[in-house]
C-alpha positions in Angstrom: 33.3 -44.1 -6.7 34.4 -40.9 -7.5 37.3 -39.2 -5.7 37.9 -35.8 -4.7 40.3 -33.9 -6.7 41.2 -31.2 -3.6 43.8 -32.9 -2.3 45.9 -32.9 -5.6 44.5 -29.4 -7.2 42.5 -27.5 -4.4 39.5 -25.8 -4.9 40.2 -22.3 -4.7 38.6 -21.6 -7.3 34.8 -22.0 -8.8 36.1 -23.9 -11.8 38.3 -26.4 -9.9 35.5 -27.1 -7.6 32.6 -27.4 -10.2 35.3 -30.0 -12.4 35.8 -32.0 -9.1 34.0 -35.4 -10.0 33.5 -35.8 -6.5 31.9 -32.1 -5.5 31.2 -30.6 -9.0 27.1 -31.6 -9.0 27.2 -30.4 -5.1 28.7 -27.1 -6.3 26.4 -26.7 -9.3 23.3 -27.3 -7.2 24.6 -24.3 -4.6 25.4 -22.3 -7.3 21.6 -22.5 -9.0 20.1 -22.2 -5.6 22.2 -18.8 -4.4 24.0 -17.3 -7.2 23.2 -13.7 -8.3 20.5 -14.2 -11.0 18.2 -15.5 -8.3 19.5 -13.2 -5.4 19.4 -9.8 -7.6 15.9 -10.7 -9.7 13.2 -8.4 -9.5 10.8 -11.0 -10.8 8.9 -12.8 -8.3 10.7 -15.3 -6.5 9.7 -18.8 -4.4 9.1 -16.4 -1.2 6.6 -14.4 -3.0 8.5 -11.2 -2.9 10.0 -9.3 -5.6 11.7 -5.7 -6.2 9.6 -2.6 -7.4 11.6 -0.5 -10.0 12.4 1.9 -7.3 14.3 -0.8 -6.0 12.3 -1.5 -2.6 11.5 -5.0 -2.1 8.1 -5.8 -2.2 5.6 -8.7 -0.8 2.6 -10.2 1.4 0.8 -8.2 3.9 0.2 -10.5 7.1 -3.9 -9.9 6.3 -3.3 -10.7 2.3 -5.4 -13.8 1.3 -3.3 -17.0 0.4 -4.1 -16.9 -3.5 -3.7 -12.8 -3.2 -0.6 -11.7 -5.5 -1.3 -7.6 -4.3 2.5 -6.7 -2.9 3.3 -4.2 -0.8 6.6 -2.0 0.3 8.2 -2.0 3.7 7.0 1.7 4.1 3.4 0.8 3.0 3.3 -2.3 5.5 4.1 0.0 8.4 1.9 2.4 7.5 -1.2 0.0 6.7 -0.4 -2.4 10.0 -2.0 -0.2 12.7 -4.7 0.9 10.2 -5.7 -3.0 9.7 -5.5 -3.7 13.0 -7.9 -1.1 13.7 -10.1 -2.5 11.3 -10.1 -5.9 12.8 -10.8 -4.7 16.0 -14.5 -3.1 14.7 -14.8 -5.8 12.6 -17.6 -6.7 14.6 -19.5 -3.5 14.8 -23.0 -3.1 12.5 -23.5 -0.5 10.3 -20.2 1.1 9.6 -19.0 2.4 6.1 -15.7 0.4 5.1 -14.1 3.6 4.1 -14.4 7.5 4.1 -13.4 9.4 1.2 -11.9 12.5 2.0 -11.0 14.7 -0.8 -11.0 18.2 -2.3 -14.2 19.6 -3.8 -12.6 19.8 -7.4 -11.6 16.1 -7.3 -15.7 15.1 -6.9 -16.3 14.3 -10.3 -12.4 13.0 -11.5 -9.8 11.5 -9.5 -12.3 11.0 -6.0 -15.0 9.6 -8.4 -12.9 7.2 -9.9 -11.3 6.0 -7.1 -15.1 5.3 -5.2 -16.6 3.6 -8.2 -12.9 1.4 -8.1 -13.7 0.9 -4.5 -17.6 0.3 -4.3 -17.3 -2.0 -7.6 -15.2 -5.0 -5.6 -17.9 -4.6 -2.6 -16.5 -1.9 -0.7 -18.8 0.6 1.2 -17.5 4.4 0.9 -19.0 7.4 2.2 -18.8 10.2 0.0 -20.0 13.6 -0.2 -21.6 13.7 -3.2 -24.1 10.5 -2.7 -23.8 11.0 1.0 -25.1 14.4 1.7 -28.4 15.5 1.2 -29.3 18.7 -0.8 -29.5 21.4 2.0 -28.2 18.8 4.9 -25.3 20.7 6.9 -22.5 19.6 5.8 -20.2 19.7 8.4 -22.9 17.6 10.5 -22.9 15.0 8.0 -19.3 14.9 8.1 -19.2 14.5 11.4 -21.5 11.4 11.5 -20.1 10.0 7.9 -16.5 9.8 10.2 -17.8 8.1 13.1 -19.5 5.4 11.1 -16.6 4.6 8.9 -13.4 2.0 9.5 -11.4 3.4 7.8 -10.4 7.0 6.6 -9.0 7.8 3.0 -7.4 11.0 2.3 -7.6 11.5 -1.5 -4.2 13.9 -2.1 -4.0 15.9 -4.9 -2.9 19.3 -6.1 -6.5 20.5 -5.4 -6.7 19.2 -2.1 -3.2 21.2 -1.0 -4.8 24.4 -2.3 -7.9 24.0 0.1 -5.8 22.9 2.7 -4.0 26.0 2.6 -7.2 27.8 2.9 -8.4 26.1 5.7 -11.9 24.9 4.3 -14.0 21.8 4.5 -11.4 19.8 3.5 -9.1 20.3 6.6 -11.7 19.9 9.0 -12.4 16.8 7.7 -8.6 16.0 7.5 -8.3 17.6 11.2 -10.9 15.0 12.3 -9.2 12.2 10.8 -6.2 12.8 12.2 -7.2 12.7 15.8 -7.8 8.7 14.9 -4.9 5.8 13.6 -7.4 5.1 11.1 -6.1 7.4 8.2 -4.5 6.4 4.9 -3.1 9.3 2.6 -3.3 8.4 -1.3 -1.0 10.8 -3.1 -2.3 11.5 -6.9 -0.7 13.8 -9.3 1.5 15.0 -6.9 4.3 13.9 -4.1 4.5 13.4 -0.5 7.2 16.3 -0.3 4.6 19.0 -1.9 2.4 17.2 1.0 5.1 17.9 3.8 5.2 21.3 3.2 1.4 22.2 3.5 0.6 19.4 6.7 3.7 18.5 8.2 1.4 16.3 10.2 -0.3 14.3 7.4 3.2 14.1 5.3 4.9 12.7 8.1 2.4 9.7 7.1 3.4 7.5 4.4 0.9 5.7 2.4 -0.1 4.8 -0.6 0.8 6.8 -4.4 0.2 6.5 -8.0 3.1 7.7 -9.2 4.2 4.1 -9.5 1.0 2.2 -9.4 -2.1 3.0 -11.2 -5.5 4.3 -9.2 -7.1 0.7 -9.7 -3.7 -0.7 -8.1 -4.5 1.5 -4.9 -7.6 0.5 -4.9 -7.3 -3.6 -5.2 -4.8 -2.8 -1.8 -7.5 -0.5 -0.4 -10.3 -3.5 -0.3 -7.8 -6.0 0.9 -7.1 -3.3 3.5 -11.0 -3.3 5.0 -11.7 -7.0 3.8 -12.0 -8.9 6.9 
């Protein structure tokens, strides 16, 4: 049987201990299971979490699906928790859109396009303006009832959509409506939540979710495992 060399050399240090014939595999296994490579990866690790290269840690949400491998960051859990939970709740009610687009008039046919064909291509429902609204319907009325039959609202951020904030038009009302409800999810595009901050203090004191890191299809994948019930 092998003895322990600690009585006769110590183990102050990581060598003695790992040459100990007695606690060297012990010390070995410890150090595999704890040392820095695994504790400081950013590649996915046994927990399913890992490290964005902002250097947040990322993982699960609690409504993920068990073969899901979307991760999310601490801020963009907070933010999406009350929205889901929402969602759950009028899960059971008929004849609601998943999701309402709001978004600037400039962004119909780019970024907003994109992001409802990402959307409404995995199964999602999304009002939007430009299918949504009859020729010579009023608009405002329509945007009205498009809110109210929607889960979940999406405010498409981009540097057109500050500019008609700033001049109060469709777009704020819309944004006005959706803030009166914790249903509201800001997706910054093309520009930053501090550009955001100082045209709606209100709206940028929401975080949500950006592709400055992720790409629009990214967004969207976390979007329809949002609304999925």
């Amino acid at each position: 049987m092998a003895r322990c060399t600690a009585p006769v050399y110590g183990h102050r240090t990581a060598s003695a201990a790992a040459n100990c014939p007695a606690c060297g595999s012990r010390y070995n296994r410890g150090y595999n299971s704890y040392g820095y490579s695994s504790s400081y990866s950013s590649s996915s690790n046994g927990s399913g979490s890992r490290s964005s290269s902002s250097g947040q840690p990322r993982t699960k949400a609690r409504w993920s699906s068990a073969g899901s491998t979307i991760l999310y960051t601490p801020a963009e859990i907070r933010t999406l928790t009350p929205v889901r939970e929402n969602v759950e709740k009028r899960s059971g009610l008929l004849d609601l859109r998943d999701v309402f687009l709001c978004h600037a008039w400039d962004d119909r046919q780019g970024a907003a396009k994109e992001l409802h064909d990402l959307l409404e291509s995995k199964g999602v429902s999304v009002w939007f303006s430009e299918k949504d609204v009859l020729l010579g319907s009023p608009l405002l009325r329509e945007i009205d009832k498009g809110l109210a039959k929607s889960r979940v609202g999406i405010v498409l951020v981009t540097p057109s959509f500050l500019k008609r904030i700033k001049g109060e038009g469709i777009a704020d009302k819309e944004l006005s409506a959706l803030l009166a409800r914790d249903l509201l999810v800001p997706i910054v595009h093309n520009t930053t939540f501090e550009d955001l901050r100082e045209v709606s203090p209100l709206l940028g004191s929401r975080s949500g979710l950006s592709t400055i890191e992720e790409s629009m299809a990214d967004v969207a994948a976390k979007l329809v495992e949002l609304v999925t019930p």
